[in-house]
N, C-alpha and C positions, 0 to 999 in steps of 0.2 A: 504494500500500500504506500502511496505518495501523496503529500498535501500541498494541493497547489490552490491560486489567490486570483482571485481575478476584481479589479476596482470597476465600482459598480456606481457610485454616484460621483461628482465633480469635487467635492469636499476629499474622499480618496478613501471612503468610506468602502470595504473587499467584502467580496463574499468566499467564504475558504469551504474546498471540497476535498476528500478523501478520493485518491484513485485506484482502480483494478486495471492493473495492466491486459489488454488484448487487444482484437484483432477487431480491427475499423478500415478498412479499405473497401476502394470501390468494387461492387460486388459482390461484397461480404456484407457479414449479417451488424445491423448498426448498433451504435453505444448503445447503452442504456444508463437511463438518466434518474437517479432516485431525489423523492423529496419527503420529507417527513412532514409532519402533522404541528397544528401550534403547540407550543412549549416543545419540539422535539430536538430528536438532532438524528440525521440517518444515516451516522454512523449506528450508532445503539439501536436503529427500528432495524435497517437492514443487511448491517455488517453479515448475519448469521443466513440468509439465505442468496445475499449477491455474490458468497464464497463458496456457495453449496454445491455439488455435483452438479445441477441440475440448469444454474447460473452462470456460476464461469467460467473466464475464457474468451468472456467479450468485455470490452473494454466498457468500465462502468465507473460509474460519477455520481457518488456520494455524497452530497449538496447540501448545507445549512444554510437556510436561509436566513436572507441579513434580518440580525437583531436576533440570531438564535443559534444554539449550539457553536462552533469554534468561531463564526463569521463576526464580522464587526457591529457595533451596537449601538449607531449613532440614535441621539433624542431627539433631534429636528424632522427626522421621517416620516411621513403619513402612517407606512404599513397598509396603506388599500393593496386587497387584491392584485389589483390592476401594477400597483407598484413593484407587486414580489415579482411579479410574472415577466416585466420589464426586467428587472435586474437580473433575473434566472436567465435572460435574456440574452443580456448584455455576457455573465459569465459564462454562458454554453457558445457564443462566439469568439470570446478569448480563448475558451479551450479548443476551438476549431472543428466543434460538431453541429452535425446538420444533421434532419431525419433521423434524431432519437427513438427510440423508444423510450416512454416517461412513466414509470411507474412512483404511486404518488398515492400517500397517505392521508386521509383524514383533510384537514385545511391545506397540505398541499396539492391533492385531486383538484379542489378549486383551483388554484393556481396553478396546476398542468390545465387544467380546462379552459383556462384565458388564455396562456402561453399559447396551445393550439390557435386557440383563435386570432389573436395579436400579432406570433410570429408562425405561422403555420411551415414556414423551410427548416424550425428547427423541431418538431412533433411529426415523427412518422405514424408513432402509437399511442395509445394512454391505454394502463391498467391502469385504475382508481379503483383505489383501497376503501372502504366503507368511507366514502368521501363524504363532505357540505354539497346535497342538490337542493335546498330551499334555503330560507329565512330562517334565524331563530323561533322556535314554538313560544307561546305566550307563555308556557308556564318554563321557566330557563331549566336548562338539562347540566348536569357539570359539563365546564367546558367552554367554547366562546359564549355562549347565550348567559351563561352567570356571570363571566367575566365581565360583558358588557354590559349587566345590568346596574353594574356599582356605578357606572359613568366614571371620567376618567380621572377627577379632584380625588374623588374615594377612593378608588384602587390603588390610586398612587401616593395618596397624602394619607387615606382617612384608616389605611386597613385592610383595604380591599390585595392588595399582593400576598400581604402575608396571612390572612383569614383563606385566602387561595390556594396559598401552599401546605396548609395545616389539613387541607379539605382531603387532595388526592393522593391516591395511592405511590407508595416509597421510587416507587419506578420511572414515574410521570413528573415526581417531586426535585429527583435529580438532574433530570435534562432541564427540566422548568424552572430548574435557579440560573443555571446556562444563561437566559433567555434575557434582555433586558424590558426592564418592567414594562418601558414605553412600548417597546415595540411588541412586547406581549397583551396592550389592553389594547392595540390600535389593529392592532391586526382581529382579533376577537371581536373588533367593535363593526369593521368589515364584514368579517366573515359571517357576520350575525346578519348583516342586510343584502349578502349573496344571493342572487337564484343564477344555480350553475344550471339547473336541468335545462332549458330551453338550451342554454349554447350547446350543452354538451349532445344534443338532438341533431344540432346542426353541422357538427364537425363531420368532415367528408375523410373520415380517415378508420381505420378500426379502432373499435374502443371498445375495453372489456371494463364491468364494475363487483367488484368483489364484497360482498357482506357476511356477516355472521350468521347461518340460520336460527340462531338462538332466537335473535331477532323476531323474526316471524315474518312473512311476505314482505317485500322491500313494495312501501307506497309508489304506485306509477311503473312498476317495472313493466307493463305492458307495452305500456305506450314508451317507453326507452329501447323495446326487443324490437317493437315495431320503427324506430330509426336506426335499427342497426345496429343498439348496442347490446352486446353480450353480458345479460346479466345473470350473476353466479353465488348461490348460496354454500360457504362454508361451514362445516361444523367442527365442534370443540374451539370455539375461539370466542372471543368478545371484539370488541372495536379494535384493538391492537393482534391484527391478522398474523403480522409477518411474526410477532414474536410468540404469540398462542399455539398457532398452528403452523412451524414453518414448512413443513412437508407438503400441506396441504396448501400451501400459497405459491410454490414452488409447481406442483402439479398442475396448478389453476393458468397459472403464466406460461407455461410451454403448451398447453393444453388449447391456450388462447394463438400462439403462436401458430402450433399447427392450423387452426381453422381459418388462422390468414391465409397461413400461405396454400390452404385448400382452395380455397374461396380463389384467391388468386388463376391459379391452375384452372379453374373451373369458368371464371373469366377468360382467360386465355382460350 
């Protein structure tokens, strides 16, 4: 593994990624592009299934996003959606890749889901991991919708970061000190008034969405099968796929693979 930097605002503020060395040439089968979820960091979501038999071998990019896990953590930054998705942007062409595949956790699924849309030369694919496809629910769930219910004097003066960290489980509690506050309630505050489903309908590209079936029927998965997209219930896991279940998210992503390049062939 290698960590390499790429400056992503004009202040010289970098976003820093963990790499897997392989094989990216033309012809060859492309990067693959990881993002973790808010308060994450995708070394820790996805270190254990981008090195797994089943993974690598192709050259993969391991991505914190700014204001989170190793990247930089400037306070002046919005953190909209729209913003991360720019700067993942900005560092997926410093590193020299086009036509990723983007597999993307949680609030970063949103933001693979504007990236496709915004710079669509650098998304070949998107797996989205039990992603944000609406708005926060009225009543807030842990996670951005409670985050951004304190508003952001509270979270950040009144109690609200650290009532936050007290909240979630040991695992979530580590990456999420990582995270800076700002750009931890502003991104949450976003991610709370996202609706990805409509774009994610319109992207002209394969797109798999991975959920827990604990869960129970993923809302609108009809009308998501019917633009195309491959949606997939996993079991033994909760919201954190890659780390519950890695075999089974490993199986789900080559699984999806193949039905591209079936589909492909079948076009052809």
């Amino acid at each position: 593994m290698t960590l390499h930097t790429a400056e992503v605002r004009t202040d010289g503020s970098a976003i820093h990624w963990t790499e897997l060395p392989g094989t990216e040439l033309p012809g060859t089968e492309p990067a693959r592009v990881y993002l973790h979820g808010l308060g994450g960091s995708s070394t820790h979501c996805f270190a254990e299934v981008a090195t797994s038999d089943g993974l690598r071998g192709r050259r993969s990019l391991l991505l914190d996003l700014l204001g989170f896990g190793i990247s930089d953590r400037p306070a002046d930054a919005d953190y909209t959606v729209e913003d991360h998705a720019d700067w993942v942007a900005t560092a997926l062409r410093t590193a020299g890749v086009s036509g990723a595949q983007v597999l993307a956790h949680s609030m970063g699924g949103s933001i693979a889901t504007v990236l496709a849309l915004r710079h669509p030369d650098l998304v070949a694919s998107l797996v989205l991991i039990d992603s944000n496809l609406d708005p926060a629910p009225e009543i807030p769930r842990p996670g951005s919708s409670q985050i951004a219910r304190y508003g952001e004097t509270v979270f950040l003066r009144g109690g609200g970061y650290e009532e936050t960290l007290a909240s979630v489980n040991p695992g979530w509690r580590a990456t999420m000190r990582m995270a800076g506050p700002v750009a931890l309630y502003r991104s949450a505050a976003s991610l709370a008034q996202f609706e990805g489903r409509a774009i994610l309908k319109t992207l002209d590209i394969p797109r798999t969405y991975l959920y827990p079936s604990a869960d129970g029927p993923l809302e609108g998965a009809d009308a998501l099968r019917d633009a195309g997209v491959r949606v997939v219930a996993l079991p033994d896991c909760g919201h954190n796929i890659t780390l519950d279940n890695p075999t089974g998210f490993v199986e789900a992503v080559l699984a999806s693979e193949a039905a591209t390049a079936n589909s492909w062939v079948d076009a052809a």
